[in-house]
N, C-alpha and C positions, 0 to 999 in steps of 0.2 A: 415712550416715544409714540409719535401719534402715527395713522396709514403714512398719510401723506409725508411725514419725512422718510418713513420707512420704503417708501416707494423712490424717492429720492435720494437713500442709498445704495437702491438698489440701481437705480438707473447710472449714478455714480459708478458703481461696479462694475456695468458691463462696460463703460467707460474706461475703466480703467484694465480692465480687458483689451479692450482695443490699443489703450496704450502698451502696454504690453507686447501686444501681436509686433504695431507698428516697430517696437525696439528692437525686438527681434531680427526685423526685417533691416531693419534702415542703419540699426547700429552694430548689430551682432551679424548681420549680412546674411541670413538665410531667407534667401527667397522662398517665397510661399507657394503650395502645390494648389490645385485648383480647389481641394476638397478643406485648405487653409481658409482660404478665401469664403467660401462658403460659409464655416465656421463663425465668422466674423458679422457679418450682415444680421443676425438677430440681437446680437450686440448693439450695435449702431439701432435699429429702433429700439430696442428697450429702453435705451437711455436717451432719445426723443419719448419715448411714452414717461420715462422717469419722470423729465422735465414738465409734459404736458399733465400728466397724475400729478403730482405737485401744484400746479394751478388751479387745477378741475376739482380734484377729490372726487374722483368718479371709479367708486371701487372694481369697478365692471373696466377700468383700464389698469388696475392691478391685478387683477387675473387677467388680461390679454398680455400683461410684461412679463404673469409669471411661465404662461405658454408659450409665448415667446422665447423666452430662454430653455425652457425647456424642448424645447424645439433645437436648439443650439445643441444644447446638452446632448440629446439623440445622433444629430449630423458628428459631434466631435468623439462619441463612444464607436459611434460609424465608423469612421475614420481610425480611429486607433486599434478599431477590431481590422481593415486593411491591411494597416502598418505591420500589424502581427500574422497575417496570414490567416487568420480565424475566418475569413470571408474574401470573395473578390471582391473588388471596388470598379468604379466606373471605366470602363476601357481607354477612356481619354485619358486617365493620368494614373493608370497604372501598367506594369509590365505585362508583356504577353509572351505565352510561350512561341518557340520558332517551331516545332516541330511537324513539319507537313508542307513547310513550305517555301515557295520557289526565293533563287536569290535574289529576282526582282520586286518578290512581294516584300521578302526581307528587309531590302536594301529602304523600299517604301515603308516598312512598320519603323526603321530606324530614322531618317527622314521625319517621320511625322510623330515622333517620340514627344511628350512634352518635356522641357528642358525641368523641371524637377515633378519628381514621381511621387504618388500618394503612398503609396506602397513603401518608403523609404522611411526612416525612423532618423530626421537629423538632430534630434537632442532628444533626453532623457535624463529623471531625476529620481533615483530610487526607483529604479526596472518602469517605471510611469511614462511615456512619450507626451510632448506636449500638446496633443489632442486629447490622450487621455487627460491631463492634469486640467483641458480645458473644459473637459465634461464633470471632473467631480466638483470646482468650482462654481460652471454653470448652475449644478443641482447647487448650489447654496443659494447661490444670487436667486434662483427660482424660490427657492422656501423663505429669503426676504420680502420678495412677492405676496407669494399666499401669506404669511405674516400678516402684514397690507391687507389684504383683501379680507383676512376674518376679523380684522380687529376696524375695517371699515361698518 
């Protein structure tokens, strides 16, 4: 297989990534936490760069699809290191401790909660969370990439 298709499976890929996300969301009904959403966005250009690398052959946008996703890759191991407590996450969409404080400030951290937390783990496959499963994915669709990119 030549860069150029290899870069347009790859682009394919984070596509269907996205699909993915999308079923989740819209048919399996779990709304996305803010640090989801994130996730997703180096998806959606890669697979604009897929399609543009596919026309071009321009191996210098087969290494920017495969940084790109690996960029994904890093925000979704991010994230799944959250979900597990291995780290905090962004204040915006994860929980915070009450301790120290008044029950107006309280009442205000509950108020300004986001309606789903990054911090929360709402599916799992084999102890893996779906951030995690979208980080060890992402490292493949990146090594279709560089694939691409040496054999350009």
């Amino acid at each position: 297989m030549n860069a150029r298709n290899i870069a347009l499976v790859a682009g394919f890929a984070s596509a269907a990534m996205l699909a993915g996300a999308f079923a989740f969301q819209y048919i399996g009904e779990m709304a996305p936490c803010k640090m989801c959403i994130w996730q997703r966005w180096p998806h959606g250009i890669a697979f604009v760069l897929g399609l543009v690398a596919y026309l071009l052959a321009n191996r210098w946008l087969y290494l920017l699809g495969g940084l790109m996703v690996l960029a994904g890759a890093g925000i979704a191991f991010f994230h799944a290191g959250v979900e597990r407590d291995w780290w905090e996450g962004p204040t915006t969409c994860t929980s915070q401790g009450v301790g120290g404080l008044s029950a107006a400030d309280l009442m205000d951290q509950i108020m300004n909660a986001p309606v789903v937390r990054c911090d929360d783990i709402p599916w799992e496959m084999l102890g893996i969370s779906m951030a995690g499963w979208n980080g060890l994915a992402s490292l493949a669709i990146a090594g279709l990439w560089l694939v691409a990119f040496r054999k350009a």
